[in-house]
N, C-alpha and C positions, 0 to 999 in steps of 0.2 A: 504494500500500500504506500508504504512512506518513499520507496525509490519508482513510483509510477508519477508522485507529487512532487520529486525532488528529482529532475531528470538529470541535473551532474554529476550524479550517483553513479550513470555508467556511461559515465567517461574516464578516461584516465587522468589523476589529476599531478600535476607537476606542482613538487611543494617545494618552499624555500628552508632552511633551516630552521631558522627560528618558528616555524610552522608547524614542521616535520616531529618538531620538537612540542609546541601547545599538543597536538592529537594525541601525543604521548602521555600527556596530561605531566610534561616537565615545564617547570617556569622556563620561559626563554631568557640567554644569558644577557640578551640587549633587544632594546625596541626595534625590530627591524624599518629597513629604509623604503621609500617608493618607489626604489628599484627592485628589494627583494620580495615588495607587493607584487607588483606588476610581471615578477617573474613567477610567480608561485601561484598566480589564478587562486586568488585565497579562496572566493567565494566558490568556486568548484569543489577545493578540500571542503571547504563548512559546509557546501552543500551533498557532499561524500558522506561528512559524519551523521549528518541528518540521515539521508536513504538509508543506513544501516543500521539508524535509530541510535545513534552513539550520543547522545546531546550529553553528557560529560565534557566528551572532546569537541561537540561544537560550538560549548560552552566555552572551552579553552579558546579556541580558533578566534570566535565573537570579541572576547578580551583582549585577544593579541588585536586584531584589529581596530578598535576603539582606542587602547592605546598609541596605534601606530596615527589614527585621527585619518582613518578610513572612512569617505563616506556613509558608508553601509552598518560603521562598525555599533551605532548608536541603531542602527533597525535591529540587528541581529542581535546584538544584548537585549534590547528589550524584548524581542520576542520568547527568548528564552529563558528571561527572569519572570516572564508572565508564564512561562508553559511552567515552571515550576513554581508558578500559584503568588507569588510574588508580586501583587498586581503598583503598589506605590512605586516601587523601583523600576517597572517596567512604563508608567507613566513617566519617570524621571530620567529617565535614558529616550524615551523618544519624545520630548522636546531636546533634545541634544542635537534631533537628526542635520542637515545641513540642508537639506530641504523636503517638503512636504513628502508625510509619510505615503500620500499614493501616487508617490511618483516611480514607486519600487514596488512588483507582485508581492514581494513578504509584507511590504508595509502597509498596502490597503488591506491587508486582512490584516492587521495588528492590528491597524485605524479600525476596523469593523467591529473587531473583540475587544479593544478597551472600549468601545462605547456601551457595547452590548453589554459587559461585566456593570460598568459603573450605572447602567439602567437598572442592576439589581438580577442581571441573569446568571440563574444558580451554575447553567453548566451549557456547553456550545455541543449541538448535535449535529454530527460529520456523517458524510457516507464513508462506505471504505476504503474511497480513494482521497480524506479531507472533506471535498469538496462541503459546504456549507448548509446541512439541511434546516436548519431551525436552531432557537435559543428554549432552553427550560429554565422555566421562571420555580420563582418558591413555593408557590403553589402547584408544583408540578406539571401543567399546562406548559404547550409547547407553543410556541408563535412562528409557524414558517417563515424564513426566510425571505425578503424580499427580492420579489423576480421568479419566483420558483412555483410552480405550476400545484396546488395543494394535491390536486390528484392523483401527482405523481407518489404524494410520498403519504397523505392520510389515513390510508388503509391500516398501514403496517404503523405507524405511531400511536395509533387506538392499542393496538398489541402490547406498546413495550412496557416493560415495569423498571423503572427510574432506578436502577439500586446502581451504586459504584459512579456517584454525578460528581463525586466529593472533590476529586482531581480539576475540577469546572468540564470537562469536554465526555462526550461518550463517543464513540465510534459506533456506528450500527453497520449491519451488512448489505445493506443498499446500496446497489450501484446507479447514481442518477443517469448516468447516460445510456446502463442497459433500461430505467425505466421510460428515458424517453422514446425508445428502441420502440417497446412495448406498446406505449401510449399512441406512437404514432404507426404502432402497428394495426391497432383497434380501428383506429379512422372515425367512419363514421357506425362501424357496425357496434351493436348489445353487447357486450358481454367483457372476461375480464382475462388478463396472462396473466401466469407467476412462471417466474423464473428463481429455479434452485440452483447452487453448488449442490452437486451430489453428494458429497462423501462427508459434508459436516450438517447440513440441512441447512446452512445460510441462504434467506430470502433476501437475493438479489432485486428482485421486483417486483411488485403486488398491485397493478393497474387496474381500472374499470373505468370504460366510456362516462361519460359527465352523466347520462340519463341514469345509468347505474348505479352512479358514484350518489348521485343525487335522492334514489328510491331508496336503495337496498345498504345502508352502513357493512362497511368493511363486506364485501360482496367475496371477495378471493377466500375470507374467509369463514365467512357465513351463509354464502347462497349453497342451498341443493338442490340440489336435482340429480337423476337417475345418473349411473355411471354408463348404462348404455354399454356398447362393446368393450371397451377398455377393460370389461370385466372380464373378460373372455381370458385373459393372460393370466390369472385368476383361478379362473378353472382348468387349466392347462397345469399351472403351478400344482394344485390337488391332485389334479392325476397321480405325476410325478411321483408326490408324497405318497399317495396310494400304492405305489406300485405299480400304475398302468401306465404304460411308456404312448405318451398324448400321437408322438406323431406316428405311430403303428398303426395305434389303434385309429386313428383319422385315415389313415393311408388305406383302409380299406371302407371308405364310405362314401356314398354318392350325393350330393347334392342335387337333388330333385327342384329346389326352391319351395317345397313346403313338406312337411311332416305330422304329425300328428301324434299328440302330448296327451294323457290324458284324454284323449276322443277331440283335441281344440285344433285347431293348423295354427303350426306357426311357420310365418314366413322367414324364405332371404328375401333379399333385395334381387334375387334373379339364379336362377339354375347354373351354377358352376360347373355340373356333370364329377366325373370321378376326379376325387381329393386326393394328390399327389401326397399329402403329410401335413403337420404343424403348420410349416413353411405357408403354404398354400391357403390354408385352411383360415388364417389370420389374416392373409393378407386379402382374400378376399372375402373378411368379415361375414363367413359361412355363417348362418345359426343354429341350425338343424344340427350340424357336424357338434358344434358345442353345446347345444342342450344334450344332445345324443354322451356325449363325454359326463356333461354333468352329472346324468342317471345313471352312468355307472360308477362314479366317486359317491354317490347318494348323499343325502342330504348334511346327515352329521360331520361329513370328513369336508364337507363345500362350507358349511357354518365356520367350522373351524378356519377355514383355510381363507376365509375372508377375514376372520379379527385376527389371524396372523400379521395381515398386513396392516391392522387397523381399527378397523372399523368395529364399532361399540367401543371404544378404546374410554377409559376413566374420563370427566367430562375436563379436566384438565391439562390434558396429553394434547401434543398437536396444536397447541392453543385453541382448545377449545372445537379445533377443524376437522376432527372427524366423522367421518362417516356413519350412518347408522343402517342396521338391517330391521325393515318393517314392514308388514310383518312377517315374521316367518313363515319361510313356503310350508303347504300342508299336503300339498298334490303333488301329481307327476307335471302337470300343467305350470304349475308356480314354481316348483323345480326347473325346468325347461327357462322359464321367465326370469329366474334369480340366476344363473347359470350364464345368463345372457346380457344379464346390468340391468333387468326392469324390475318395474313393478314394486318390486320387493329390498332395495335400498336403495339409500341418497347416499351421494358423496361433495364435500368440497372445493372448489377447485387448489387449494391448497393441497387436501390428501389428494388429491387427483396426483398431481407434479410430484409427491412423494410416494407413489405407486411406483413412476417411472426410476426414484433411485435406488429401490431395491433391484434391480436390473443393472443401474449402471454403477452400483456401487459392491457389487458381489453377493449380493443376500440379504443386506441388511439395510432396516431403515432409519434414517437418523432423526433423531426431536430437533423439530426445526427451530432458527434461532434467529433474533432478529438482533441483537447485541456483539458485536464484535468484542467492544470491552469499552475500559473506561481508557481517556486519554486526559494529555493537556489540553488548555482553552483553544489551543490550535492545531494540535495535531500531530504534532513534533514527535510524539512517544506514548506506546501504549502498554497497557496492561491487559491481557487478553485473557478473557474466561477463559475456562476448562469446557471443554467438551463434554457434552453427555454422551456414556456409554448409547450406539446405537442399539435399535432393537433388532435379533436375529430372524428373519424370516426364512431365507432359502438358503440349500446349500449350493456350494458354488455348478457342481453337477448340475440343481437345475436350473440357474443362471444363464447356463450356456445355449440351450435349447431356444429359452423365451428370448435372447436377445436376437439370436439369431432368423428368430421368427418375425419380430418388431422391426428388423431389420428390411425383411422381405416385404413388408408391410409400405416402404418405405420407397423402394427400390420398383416393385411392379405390383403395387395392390392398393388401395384407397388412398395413400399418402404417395402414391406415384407423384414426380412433376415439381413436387413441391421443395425438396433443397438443392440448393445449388451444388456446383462441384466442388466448392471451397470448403464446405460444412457440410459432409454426410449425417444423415441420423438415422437412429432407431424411432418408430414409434407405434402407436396406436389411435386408430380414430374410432371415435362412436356415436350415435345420430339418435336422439329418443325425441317423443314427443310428449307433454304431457299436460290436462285437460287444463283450460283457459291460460298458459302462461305459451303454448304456438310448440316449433321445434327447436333443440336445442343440440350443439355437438360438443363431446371434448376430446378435446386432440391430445394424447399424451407420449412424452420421449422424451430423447437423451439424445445429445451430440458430443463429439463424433461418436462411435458405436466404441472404437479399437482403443477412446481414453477419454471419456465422458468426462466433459468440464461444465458442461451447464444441463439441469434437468428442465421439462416444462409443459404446464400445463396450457394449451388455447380453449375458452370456453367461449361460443357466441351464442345468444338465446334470442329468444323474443321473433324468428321468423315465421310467416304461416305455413310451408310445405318444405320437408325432407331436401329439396332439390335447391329451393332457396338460401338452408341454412347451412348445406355442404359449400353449396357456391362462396360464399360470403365466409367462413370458415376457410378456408383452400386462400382465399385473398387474403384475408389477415397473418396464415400460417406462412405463408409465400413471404410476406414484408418480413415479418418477423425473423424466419428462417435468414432474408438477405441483410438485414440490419445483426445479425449474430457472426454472419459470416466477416464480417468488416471489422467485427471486434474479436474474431479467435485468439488473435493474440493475445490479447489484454487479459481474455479469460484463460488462456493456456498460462499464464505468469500468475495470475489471482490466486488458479487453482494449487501450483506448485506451493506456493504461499502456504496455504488453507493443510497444505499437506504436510510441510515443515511443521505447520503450528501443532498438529494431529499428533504427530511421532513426539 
């Protein structure tokens, strides 16, 4: 985080002695001169010790240069006599500056954070790159930011609980430019993305359309509705655990486009004809095929194998976002229906998106988190919670299967079309309808497949026909997919991050 905000971090920095010497955290033996300034690119080393999080030594570097009666040297001390809470001192160093504090990127955010502190704000709310999301007052209430769009970041600050403000700063796990990714993936369509790190459950992004944002409070993690096919990976996982090996057993069945459950038909979406495996079977969201699997997992081992991943989960867990099963199937009919994402539970689009990281995180699913840790008022250095033990769902044996299949899903079955070459994924789509609220999809997966760095839920609602709300679902996941692909990087670096913090 701190060397994506400090980009002289990875540079090489050429230091003077006397310089060489501050990072050491040794007094230097004399005031260096404006020759050995200008030869040692100071602010490259100070802004080295920063990205490494070293502010000790950048605290050295800042001294040396303030003595040396470096411009900058009166920014850089204040700012890091404010990051260590120090706020009189950091006042008194930056009237020292030589000229106006936003004349310098560090100093209009100083200039922002002392005025913010001295308004009485208990502590500065940062996404995980810095970047400036709101101020927490002492009443705990948040005030976004001016210039920043509330929708982007509302959802997920309803969520958070204020512990560890004491340092003045929090880091959350929000990334604002993946929420504007998001936001302006939505457009003008219903409904709402989240965007996960896999492997730690950091909510990168928790969007919903203005009408949404406006009806339904914290929608990413309150609205349900049916999970529709996404369930299907689900019952494929139950097999597994059962011992019936999903893509055999699919590998001899026909998709007719309708079957009959309990005496009732249930439809596909269209006659497949014979079901080559798994592979097949998901990707061109059979139903028949997976009610057919469901009844022979039966009922008790499919109950189970849904609040494996979740769902009925303590009303605390998830924040509160899980999933419920209602009510219990009692037929072969509602078994076929539960089997298949209807009817018989709701999901959030929150557990939706952590459906998909037990898939890309080897088994297991992680309690999602919206806290990075506590920091200074500016960002300079952090203290980063602990991780919660994830919970274990699958073993990695049937890992392999289901990605592989979410894959095929992706490649030539319902999510065909939809990522570019630059960002392959895994996923899954599902289409339900349900009485007076129109149709509804969610899209769920993980990119890349071969080293998943972001999980994610797409949810669009509110359309009148099946054909409607695929269309418009396909155009939001398209943006989305091409606005992730422009940030692989950033999210290949974030994740490495997230993984260092892990170990």
């Amino acid at each position: 985080m701190r060397a994506e905000r400090w980009p002289g971090a990875a540079r090489e920095a050429r230091s003077g002695l006397a310089l060489v010497d501050a990072i050491s955290g040794v007094p230097p033996a004399r005031t260096p001169s404006a020759a050995d300034l200008a030869a040692s690119r100071p602010i490259v080393l100070l802004e080295t010790a920063l990205g490494r999080g070293d502010v000790t030594a950048a605290r050295a570097i800042a001294q040396t240069l303030l003595r040396a009666g470096h411009p900058l040297g009166p920014v850089y001390a204040s700012a890091l006599a404010l990051e260590r809470g120090d706020d009189e001192e950091a006042w008194r160093l930056a009237a020292q500056s030589p000229a106006p504090l936003g004349t310098y990127p560090l100093g209009s955010e100083l200039e922002r954070t002392l005025d913010a502190r001295a308004r009485g704000a208990r502590a500065m709310v940062r996404d995980r790159n810095g970047a400036l999301v709101g101020t927490l007052g002492a009443d705990g209430s948040v005030e976004v930011a001016a210039g920043l769009d509330p929708r982007l970041v509302e959802q997920p600050l309803g969520e958070v609980k204020w512990t560890g403000a004491e340092r003045g700063g929090v880091r959350l796990t929000l990334d604002l430019g993946l929420s504007h990714v998001a936001a302006a993936a939505l457009g003008d369509s219903r409904g709402t993305v989240v965007l996960l790190e896999p492997r730690t459950g950091a909510v990168l992004a928790a969007v919903s359309d203005e009408r949404t944002a406006r009806s339904e409070r914290a929608a990413a993690f309150r609205q349900r509705r049916e999970p529709a096919s996404i369930a299907k990976v689900l019952t494929a996982a139950a097999a597994y655990r059962a011992g019936i090996d999903a893509d055999a057993e699919i590998g001899g069945m026909r998709c007719r486009g309708v079957e009959r459950f309990g005496g009732q038909p249930l439809w596909c979406s269209w006659p497949a004809g014979p079901l080559a495996g798994l592979d097949h079977a998901l990707a061109v969201s059979c139903n028949t095929s997976f009610a057919t699997l469901g009844a022979r997992v039966g009922r008790e081992r499919l109950l189970d194998e849904f609040r494996r991943w979740g769902f009925d989960a303590a009303p605390d867990a998830l924040f509160g976002a899980a999933g419920h099963i209602h009510p219990v199937p009692r037929n072969a009919r509602q078994l076929a229906d539960f089997s298949i994402g209807l009817t018989h539970s709701d999901i959030t689009p929150l557990h939706a998106a952590l459906l998909a990281t037990v898939v890309a995180d080897g088994g297991t699913m992680p309690e999602p988190r919206l806290v990075f840790g506590s920091c200074g008022p500016l960002g300079l250095s952090d203290v980063p919670e602990p991780l919660v033990a994830p919970r274990p769902v699958l073993d990695r044996e049937t890992v392999a299967p289901l990605l592989k299949a979410m894959s095929a899903v992706a490649v030539y079955g319902t999510g065909s079309g939809l990522a570019p070459a630059a960002l392959p994924v895994a996923m899954k789509t599902g289409t339900a309808a349900e009485h007076r609220m129109g149709y509804h999809v969610n899209y769920i997966g993980l990119a890349p497949p071969e080293d998943p760095v972001v999980a994610f839920c797409v949810r669009v609602t509110h359309r009148p026909t099946s054909r409607a709300v695929s269309r418009a679902a396909r155009e939001v996941t398209m943006a989305l997919f091409a606005g992730l692909a422009d940030r692989r990087g950033s999210l290949e670096r974030a994740a490495r991050r997230q993984r260092a913090q892990a170990q």
